[in-house]
C-alpha positions as CSV (number, residue, x, y, z in Angstrom):
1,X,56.1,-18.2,-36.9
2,X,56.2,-18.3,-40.5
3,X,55.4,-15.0,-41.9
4,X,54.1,-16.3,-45.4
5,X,50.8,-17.6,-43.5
6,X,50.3,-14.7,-41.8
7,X,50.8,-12.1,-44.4
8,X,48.8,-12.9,-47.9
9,X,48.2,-14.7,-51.2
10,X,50.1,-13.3,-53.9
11,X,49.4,-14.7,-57.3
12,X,51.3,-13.6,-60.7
13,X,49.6,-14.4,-64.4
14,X,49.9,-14.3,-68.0
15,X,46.6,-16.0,-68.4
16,X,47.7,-18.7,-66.4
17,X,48.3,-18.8,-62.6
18,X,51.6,-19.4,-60.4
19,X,51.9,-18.5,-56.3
20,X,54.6,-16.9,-55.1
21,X,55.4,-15.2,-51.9
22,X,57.8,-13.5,-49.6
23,X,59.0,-14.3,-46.1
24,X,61.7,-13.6,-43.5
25,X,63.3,-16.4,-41.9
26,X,66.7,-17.0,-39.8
27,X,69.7,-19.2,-41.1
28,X,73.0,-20.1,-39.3
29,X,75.5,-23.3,-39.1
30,X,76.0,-25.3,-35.7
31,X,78.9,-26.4,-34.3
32,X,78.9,-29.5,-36.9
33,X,78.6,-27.4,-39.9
34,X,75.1,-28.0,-40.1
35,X,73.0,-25.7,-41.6
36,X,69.3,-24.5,-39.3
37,X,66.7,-22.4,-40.8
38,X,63.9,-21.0,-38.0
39,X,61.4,-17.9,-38.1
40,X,63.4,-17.2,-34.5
41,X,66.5,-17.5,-32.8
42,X,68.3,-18.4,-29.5
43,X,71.2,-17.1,-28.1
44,X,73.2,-19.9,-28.7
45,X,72.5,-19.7,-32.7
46,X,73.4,-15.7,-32.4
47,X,76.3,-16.6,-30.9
48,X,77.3,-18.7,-34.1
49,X,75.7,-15.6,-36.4
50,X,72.8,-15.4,-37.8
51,X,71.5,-14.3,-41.4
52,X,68.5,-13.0,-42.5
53,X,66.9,-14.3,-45.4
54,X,63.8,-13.1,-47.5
55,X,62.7,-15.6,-50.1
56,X,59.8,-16.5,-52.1
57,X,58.1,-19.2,-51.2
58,X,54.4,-21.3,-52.8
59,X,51.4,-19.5,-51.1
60,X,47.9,-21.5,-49.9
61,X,45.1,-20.6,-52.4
62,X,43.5,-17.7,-52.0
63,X,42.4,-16.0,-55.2
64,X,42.1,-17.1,-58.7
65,X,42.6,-14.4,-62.0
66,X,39.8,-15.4,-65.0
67,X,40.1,-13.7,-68.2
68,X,37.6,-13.7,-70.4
69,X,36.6,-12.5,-74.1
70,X,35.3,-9.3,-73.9
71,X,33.3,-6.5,-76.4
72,X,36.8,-4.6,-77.5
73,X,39.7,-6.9,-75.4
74,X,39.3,-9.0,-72.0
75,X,37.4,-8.8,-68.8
76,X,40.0,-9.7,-66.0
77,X,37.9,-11.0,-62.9
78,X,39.0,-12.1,-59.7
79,X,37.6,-15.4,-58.2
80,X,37.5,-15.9,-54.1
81,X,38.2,-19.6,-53.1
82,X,37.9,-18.7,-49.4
83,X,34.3,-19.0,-46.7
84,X,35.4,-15.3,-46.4
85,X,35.9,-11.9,-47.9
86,X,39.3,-11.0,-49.1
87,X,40.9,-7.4,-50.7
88,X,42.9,-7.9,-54.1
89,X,45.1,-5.6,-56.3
90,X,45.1,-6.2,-59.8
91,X,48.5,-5.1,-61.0
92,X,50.3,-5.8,-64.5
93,X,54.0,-5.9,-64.8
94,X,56.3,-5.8,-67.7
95,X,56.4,-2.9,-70.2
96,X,53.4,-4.3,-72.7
97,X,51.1,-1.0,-74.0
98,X,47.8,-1.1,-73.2
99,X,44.4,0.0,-72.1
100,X,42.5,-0.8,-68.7
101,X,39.4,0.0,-67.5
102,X,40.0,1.1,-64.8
103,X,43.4,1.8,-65.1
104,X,46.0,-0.8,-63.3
105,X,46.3,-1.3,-60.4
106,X,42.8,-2.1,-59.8
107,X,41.5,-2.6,-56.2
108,X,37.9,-4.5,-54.4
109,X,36.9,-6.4,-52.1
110,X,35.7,-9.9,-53.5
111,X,33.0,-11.6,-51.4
112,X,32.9,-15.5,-50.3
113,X,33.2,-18.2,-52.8
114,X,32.5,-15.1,-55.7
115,X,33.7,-13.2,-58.3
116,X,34.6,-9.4,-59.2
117,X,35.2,-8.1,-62.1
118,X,38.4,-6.3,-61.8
119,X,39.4,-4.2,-65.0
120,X,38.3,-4.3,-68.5
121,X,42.0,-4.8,-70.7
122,X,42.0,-3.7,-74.0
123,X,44.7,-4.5,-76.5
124,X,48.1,-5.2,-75.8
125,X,49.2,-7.9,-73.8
126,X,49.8,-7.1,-70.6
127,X,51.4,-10.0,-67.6
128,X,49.1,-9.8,-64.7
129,X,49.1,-9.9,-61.3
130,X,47.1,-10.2,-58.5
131,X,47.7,-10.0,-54.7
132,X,44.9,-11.0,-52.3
133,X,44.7,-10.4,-48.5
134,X,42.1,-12.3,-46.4
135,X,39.3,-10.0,-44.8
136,X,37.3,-7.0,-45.8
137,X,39.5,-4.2,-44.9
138,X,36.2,-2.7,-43.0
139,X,37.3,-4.9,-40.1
140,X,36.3,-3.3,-36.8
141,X,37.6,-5.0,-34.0
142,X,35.4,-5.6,-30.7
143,X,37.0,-5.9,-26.8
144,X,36.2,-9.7,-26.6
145,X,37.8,-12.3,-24.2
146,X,39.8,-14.9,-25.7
147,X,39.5,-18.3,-24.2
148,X,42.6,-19.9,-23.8
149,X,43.5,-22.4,-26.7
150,X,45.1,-25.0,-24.5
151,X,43.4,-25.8,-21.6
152,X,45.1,-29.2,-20.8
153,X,48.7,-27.5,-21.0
154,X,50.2,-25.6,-18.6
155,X,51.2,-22.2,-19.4
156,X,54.3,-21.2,-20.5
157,X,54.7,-18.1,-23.2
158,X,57.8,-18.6,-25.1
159,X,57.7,-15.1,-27.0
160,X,55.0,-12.5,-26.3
161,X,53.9,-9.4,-27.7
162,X,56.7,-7.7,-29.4
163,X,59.0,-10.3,-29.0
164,X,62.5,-9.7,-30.6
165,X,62.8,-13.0,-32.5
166,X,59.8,-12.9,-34.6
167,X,57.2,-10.9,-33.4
168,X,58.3,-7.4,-34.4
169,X,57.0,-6.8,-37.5
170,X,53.1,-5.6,-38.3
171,X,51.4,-8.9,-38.8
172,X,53.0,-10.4,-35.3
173,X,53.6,-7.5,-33.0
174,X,50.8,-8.8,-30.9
175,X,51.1,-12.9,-31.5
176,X,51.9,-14.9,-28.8
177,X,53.9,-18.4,-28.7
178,X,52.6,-20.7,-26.4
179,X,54.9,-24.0,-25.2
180,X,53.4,-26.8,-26.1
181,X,54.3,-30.5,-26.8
182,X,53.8,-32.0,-29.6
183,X,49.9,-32.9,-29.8
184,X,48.4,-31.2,-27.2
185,X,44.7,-30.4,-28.0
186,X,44.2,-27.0,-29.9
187,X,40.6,-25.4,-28.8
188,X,38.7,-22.3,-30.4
189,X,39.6,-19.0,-28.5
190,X,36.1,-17.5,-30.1
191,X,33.4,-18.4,-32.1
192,X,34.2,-17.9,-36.3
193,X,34.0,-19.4,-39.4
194,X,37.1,-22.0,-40.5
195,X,38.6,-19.3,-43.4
196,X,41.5,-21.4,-43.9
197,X,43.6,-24.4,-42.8
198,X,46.5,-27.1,-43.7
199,X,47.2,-30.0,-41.8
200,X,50.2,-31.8,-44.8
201,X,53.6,-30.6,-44.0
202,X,55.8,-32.8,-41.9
203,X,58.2,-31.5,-39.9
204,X,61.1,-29.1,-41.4
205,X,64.0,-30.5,-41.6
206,X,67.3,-28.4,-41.7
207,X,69.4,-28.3,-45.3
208,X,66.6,-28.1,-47.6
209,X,66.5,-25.0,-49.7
210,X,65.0,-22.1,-47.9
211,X,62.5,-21.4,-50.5
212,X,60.5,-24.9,-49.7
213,X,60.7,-24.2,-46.0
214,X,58.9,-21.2,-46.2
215,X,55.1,-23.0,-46.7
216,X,55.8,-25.7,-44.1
217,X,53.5,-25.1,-41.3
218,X,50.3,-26.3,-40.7
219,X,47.8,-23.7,-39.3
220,X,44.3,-22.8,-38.8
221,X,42.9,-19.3,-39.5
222,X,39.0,-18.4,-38.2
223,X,37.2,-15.5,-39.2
224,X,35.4,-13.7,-36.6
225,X,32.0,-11.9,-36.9
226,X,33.4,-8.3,-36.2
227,X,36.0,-9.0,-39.5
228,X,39.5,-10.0,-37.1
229,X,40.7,-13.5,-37.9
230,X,42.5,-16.0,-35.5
231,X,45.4,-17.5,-36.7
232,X,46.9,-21.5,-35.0
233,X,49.7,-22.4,-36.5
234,X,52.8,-25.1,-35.8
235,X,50.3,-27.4,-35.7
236,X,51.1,-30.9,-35.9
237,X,50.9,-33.0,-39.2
238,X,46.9,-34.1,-39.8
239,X,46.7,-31.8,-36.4
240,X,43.9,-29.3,-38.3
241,X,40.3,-31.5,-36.9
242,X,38.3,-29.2,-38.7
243,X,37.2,-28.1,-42.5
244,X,37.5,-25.2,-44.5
245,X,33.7,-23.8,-44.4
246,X,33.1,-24.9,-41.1
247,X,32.0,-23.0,-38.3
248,X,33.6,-23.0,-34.9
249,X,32.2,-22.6,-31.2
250,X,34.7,-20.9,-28.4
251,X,36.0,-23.9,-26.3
252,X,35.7,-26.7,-29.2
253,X,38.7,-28.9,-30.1
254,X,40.2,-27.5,-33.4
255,X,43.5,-29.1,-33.6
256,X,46.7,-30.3,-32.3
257,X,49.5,-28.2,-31.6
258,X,53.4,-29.6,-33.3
259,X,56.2,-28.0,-34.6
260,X,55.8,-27.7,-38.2
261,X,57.1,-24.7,-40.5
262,X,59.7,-22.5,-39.0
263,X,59.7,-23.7,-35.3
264,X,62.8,-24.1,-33.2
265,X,60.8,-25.7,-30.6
266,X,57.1,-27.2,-30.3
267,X,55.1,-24.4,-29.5
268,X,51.2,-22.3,-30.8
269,X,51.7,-19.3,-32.0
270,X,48.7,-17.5,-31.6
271,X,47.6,-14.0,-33.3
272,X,44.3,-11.7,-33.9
273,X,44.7,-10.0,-37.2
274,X,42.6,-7.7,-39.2
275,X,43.2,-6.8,-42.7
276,X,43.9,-2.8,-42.5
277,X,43.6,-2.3,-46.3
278,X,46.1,-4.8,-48.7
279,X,47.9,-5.2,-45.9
280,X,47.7,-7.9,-42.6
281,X,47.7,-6.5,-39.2
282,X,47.8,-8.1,-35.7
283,X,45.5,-6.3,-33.1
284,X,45.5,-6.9,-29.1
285,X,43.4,-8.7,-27.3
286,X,42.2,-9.9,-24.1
287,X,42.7,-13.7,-22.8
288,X,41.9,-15.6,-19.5
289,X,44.3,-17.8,-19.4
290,X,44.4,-20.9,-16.2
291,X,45.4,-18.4,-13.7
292,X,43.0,-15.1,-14.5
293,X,43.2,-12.8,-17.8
294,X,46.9,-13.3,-19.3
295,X,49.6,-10.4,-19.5
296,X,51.1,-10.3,-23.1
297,X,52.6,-6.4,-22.6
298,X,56.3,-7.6,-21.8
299,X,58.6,-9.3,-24.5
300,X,59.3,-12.9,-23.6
301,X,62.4,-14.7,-24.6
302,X,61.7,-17.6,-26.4
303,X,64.2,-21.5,-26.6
């Protein structure tokens, strides 16, 4: 799974705004010389050695810095452009002297399509920088049952919880991949609100610079009433059928499952997060899957 959906929006600013962010993906060079980049790996590519790469990659729009005039300097306020709370993290880089109020970094919670006033800058100059996670960071996680997301597909979990190729880190400890091909129907596990979605990136194709590849899945993330967040992703290109704002019954047809981003094969990944304070965090949970409630506890080799 690409790690740059799953983790946060990082924005940087000196009054005006550029996304960045930073990702861990897999390269390493087939038998023809040909260089493959994937957010997992299969034997046969560690037989040819793999590298790890972290690199920055463009982030989806979370959070927006507005600076205004203010009594003795500048009023820094953060704007959400999400259906949903988020956390952000004023920070300020660079060695420029000046005063805050409070002093930097600054941290809130910044409510649905709103704004916060962060810090209050006096003079100096300083370059500014915000991170933004999505959730509230009061997220309290109920035992619900999951429905499973793709009832007209057999099942077949390529990696499961912990699963050594990508799913060993904090935001994917407990995300699933689920085979798939390429268009299979995508349905709501649980009722939420549609907090975010892209449905433009074709498929990755091998050779181009890492730092593009990094953005190149299409995914859908639904907040939940208890504060969790589902995240599809790999979806197919145009495979998100729903809007940003909208909200979501359990069992209704949300997308169509591909092989965008960093995908070796087509596949969902699946994974309930909840933002644990600047910082995204996957969180079990229980499915019934075509055959009774699913076992996720065992790491599954993925292709």
């Amino acid at each position: 799974m690409n790690r740059a959906l799953l983790r946060m929006g990082i924005a940087a600013f000196a009054l005006a705004a550029a996304s960045t962010q930073a990702s861990t993906v897999y390269r390493w060079t087939d038998a023809q010389g040909r260089p493959h980049y994937a957010d997992r790996v299969n034997e046969a590519a560690r037989a040819r050695g793999v590298q790890r790469i972290a690199a920055p990659a463009e982030a989806a729009s979370v959070a927006r810095l507005r600076v205004e005039p203010g009594d003795a300097g500048v009023l820094a306020w953060v704007d959400n452009l999400l259906p949903g709370p988020i956390e952000v993290m004023l920070h300020a880089d660079g060695a420029a002297v000046f005063t805050s109020d409070p002093p930097l970094p600054a941290r809130g919670t910044v409510l649905p399509h709103s704004g916060t006033l962060l810090a209050r800058i006096g003079h100096g100059n300083p370059r500014l920088r915000v991170v933004a996670v999505p959730g509230a960071p009061n997220a309290r996680p109920r035992d619900v049952e999951y429905a499973w997301p793709l009832p007209s597909a057999p099942l077949r979990i390529q990696q499961a919880w912990g699963g050594g190729f990508s799913h060993g880190d904090v935001e994917n400890r407990h995300a699933v991949d689920f085979a798939a091909p390429v268009g299979t129907p995508v349905v709501a596990a649980r009722d939420g609100l549609v907090m975010q979605a892209e449905s433009g990136f074709d498929e990755a194709l091998p050779g181009e610079d890492e730092s593009t590849l990094l953005a190149r899945a299409n995914f859908i993330r639904v907040l939940h009433d208890d504060g969790t967040m589902a995240l599809y992703a790999h979806l197919e290109a145009g495979g998100v059928l729903v809007r940003v704002g909208q909200r979501v019954r359990r069992g209704q047809a949300i997308g169509r499952s591909g092989n965008t981003g960093h995908s070796t094969a087509p596949h969902l990944h699946f994974v309930v997060q909840a933002n644990r304070g600047m910082h995204l965090a996957s969180v079990p949970f229980r499915m019934f899957g075509p055959e009774g409630i699913l076992r996720f506890g065992e790491a599954t080799a993925g292709e």
